[in-house]
Structure formats: structure tokens, C-alpha cells
N, C-alpha and C positions, 0 to 999 in steps of 0.2 A: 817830430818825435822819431825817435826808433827804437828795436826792440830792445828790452832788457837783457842784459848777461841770462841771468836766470834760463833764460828760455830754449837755450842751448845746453846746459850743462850738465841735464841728470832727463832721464825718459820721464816722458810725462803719461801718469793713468788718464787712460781713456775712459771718462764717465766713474772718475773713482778707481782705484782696486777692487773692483766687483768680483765676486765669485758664487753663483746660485747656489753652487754642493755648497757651501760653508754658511750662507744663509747673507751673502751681501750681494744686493741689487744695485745693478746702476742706479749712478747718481743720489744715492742716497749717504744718510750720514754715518752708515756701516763703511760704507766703502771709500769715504772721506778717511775716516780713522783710519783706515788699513794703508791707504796712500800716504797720508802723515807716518806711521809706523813707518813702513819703508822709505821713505826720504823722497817720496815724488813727488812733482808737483800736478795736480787735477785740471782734467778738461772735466766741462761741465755744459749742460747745455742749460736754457730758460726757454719758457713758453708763457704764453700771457692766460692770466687768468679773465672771468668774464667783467672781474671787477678792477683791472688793470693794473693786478700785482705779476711780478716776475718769479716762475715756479722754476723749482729745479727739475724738469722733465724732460725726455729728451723728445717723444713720439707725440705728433701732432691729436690724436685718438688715443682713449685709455684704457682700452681692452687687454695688450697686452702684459703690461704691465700689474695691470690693477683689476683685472676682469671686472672693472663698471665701464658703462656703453658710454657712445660717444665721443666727441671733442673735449679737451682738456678750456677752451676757450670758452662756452657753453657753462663753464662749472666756476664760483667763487673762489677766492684764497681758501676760505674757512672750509669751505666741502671740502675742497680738492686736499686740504691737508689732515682731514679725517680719513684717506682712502692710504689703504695698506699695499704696500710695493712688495710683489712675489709673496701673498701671504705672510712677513716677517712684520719684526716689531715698528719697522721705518716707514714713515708716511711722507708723502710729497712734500719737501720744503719750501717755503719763500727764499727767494735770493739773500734776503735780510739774514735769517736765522743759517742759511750755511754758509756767510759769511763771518755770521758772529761766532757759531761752533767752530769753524778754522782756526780763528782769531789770528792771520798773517802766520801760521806754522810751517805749511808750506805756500809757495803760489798758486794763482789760481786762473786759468784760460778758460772766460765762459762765452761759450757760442747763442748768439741771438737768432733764434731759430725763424722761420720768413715762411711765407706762401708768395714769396714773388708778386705780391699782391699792394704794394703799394702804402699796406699800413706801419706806421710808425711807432703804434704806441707803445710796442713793448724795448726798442732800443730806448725811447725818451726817456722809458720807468726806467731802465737799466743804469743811465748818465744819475737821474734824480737818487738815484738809491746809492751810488758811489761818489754822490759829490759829499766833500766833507771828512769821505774815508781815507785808510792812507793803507792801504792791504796792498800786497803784489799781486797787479790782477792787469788781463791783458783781457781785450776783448776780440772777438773774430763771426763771420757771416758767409754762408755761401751764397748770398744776395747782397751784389756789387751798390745796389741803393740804398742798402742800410750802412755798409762801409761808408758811403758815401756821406752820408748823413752824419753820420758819427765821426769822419773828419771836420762837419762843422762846427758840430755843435758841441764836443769836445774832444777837438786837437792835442788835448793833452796826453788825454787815454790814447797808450800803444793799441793800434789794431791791427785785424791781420783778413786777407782771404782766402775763406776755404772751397778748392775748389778743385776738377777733378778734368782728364784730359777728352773722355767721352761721354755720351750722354744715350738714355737708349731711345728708342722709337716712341714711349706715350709720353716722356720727361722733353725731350724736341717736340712735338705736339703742342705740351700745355707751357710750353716757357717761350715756343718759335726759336725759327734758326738764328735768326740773327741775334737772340740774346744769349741763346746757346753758344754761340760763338765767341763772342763778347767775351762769355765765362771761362770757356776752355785757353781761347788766345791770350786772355791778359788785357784783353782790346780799352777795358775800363780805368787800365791804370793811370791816366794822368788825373779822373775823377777820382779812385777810392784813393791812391797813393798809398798804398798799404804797410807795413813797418816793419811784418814777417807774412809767408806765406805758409798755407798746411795744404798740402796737397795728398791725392789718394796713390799709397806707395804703392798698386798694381799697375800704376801707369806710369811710373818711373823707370827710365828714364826719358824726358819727354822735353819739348823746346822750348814752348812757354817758361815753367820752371825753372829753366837752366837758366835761360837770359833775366831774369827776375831777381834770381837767386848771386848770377855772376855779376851784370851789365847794373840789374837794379840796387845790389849790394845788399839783398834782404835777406835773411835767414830762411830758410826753409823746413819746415817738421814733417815728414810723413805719417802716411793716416793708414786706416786704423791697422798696424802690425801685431802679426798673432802666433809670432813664433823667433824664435833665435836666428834659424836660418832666412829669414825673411827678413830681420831684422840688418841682419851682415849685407845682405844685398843691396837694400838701400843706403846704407854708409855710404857710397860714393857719390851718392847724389842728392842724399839730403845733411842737415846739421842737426837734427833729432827726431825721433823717433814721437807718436803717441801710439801707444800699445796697450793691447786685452790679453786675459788668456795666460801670460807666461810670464816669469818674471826676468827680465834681462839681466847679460850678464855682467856681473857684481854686483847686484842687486845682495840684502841681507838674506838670509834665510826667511824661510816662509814660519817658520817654526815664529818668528817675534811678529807676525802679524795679530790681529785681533780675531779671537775666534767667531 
């Protein structure tokens, strides 16, 4: 495989065009619409439900989002999509329904969220829910054994690694050095073989990346940009941008987004 045109051509929303002041929350179908208004295509994240549906959420626990306690995995499809995002009228979706709400308007790069832990089941639900579909949809992991995975079991879906150049003291603790490394160096790429990479643009510009990006011939996106000037900075070293916060420039007016 390799990446789509798409994937480079226009800034991607990170987690939607979310904006709290206006009443749209990550990841939700508020900030799907705002994203299609402006012509971006969406990063979106999944977490597994307890009944092993794929949710549109990004945080492993769901207090912040939703002030109910707990793990998001602990909780069904059907609860978890009775619970209210920031207070607003949007409830947690299944992969299914914000796929279907899209309906291919714009693309869509959904990240398979991991505890490094070994379990499969929510990239397998993520393959099973896209087989059959025919959406512009890229998939990506900062855990190199679900990349991995997902090169086997469908090589057809572009995927990508997300991943980042340091790592702090309790995150090297609970992952070890050597897989730390692994992550930061690139060290797994003959396994995940990855299509494009997202990398975190405060650690740009950096070695890994470069030789990936030049030597591997992959695309590169920078994560998460939250400003113009931040933005201009990584131009020279990545091929696009996923950004919050601001709208880049030539972007429509904010005025034709949804209120």
C-alpha cells in the first residue's frame, strides 16, 4: 500500500473542528460537521467498548469528557452512547454511525487507541466494520503491534505510525527502554512497514522522521499544531500538518462553519 494523495493536500482536524466556546467537542458529530464545512479531512480516535464495539473517543477514562467515572472499556456501546460530551447535545458515537454521518464528504484518519497491552480486539472490530466500505479512511497507532497487526490482516488499509521523539520517566517505566526505543528510533519498521508517518511537531526536526520520510519515502503529518506560527515551522519538515485551535492559512472563514 501507500498513502493516498488525500493525505497531504489540505490540514487535517484534529479530533474534528472542535471548539468548547461554540459548543463542539472532540470527536464528536458537531465537530465532524465543522470539519466537512471547512474542507478538512478528520483525525479521529476509537476506544473499545466492553461489548467490543469501536467508540469515537479519544481518552482511555471518562471523566473528562463526560464527568461519568471510570474506563470507557468497563462501559457498553449503548451506555457509553447515552453519556453527553461537554454537557452538549453529542453523545459518544460508534465507529459505524460516524462513518455513516460522513458518508465519504470528507476523509477520515482514525487512530486505534492501545494500552500497549497486547489486546487486539478493537483494531480486529475496526478491519470488521470497514470491510465492505468504500470511505477515504487511513488508519494509524502509537503501538507498533497493532500497525503490525493491521499489516496482516488487512494490507490493503493504508496505515500510518504515530509516534513521538521522547518519552518521559513513568511512560519509559510502564512501556521499558527497549520498547521505548523501538518507538522513537523507527526500530520496528521492517515489521509495521507503515504507508505514512504522524509525528509530534515539538520534536521536529528530528532523525528518525527525516530518514522515514526521505530514505522510507513516506509522508509525514505533524501532531497536534496549535497555531500559524507553529505551523510555518514545521513546513520544512513535514508534508501536513493535523491541527486544533486555529484555522490555517486559506482556510474559509469561520463565519460558514456550523454554529
Amino acid at each position: 500500500m501507500s498513502a493516498p494523495s488525500w493525505l497531504t493536500e489540505r490540514p487535517i482536524a484534529h479530533r474534528g473542528l472542535h471548539d468548547p466556546a461554540a459548543g463542539r467537542f472532540e470527536n464528536t458529530m458537531a465537530a465532524a460537521e465543522a470539519a466537512i464545512a471547512g474542507g478538512f479531512a478528520i483525525e479521529c480516535d476509537i476506544q473499545l467498548s466492553s461489548d467490543g464495539d469501536a467508540m469515537v473517543f479519544h481518552d482511555h477514562d471518562l471523566p473528562r469528557l463526560t464527568g461519568a467515572e471510570g474506563p470507557v472499556r468497563e462501559r457498553d456501546a449503548a451506555d457509553l452512547g447515552q453519556l453527553a460530551i461537554g454537557g452538549s447535545a453529542d453523545r459518544i458515537p460508534t465507529l459505524t454511525a460516524f462513518l455513516d454521518r460522513i458518508a465519504d464528504r470528507i476523509p477520515l484518519v482514525v487512530e486505534v487507541k492501545s494500552r500497549h497491552d497486547g489486546d487486539e480486539r478493537l483494531a480486529r472490530r475496526f478491519v470488521e466494520i470497514m470491510q465492505g466500505r468504500h470511505e477515504r479512511v487511513v488508519v494509524k497507532s502509537f503501538d507498533p503491534a497493532i500497525v503490525t497487526l493491521l499489516r496482516r490482516i488487512a494490507p490493503h488499509m493504508p496505515r500510518g505510525i504515530v509516534a513521538q521523539s521522547t518519552y518521559g520517566d513513568r511512560e519509559r517505566e510502564t512501556l521499558g527502554a527497549d520498547r521505548v526505543r523501538s518507538m522513537t528510533d523507527l526500530l520496528h519498521w521492517d515489521d509495521t512497514m507503515p504507508d505514512f508517518l504522524s509525528w509530534r511537531g515539538a520534536d521536529l526536526p528530528a532523525a528518525a522522521p527525516f530518514l522515514g520520510r526521505r530514505l522510507g519515502g513516506v509522508p509525514l503529518m505533524a501532531w497536534t499544531i496549535r497555531s500559524r506560527e507553529e505551523a510555518s515551522r514545521v513546513a520544512a519538515f513535514a508534508d501536513q500538518i493535523v491541527f486544533e485551535s486555529f484555522l490555517p492559512e486559506g482556510s474559509l472563514p469561520e463565519s460558514v462553519l456550523p454554529a
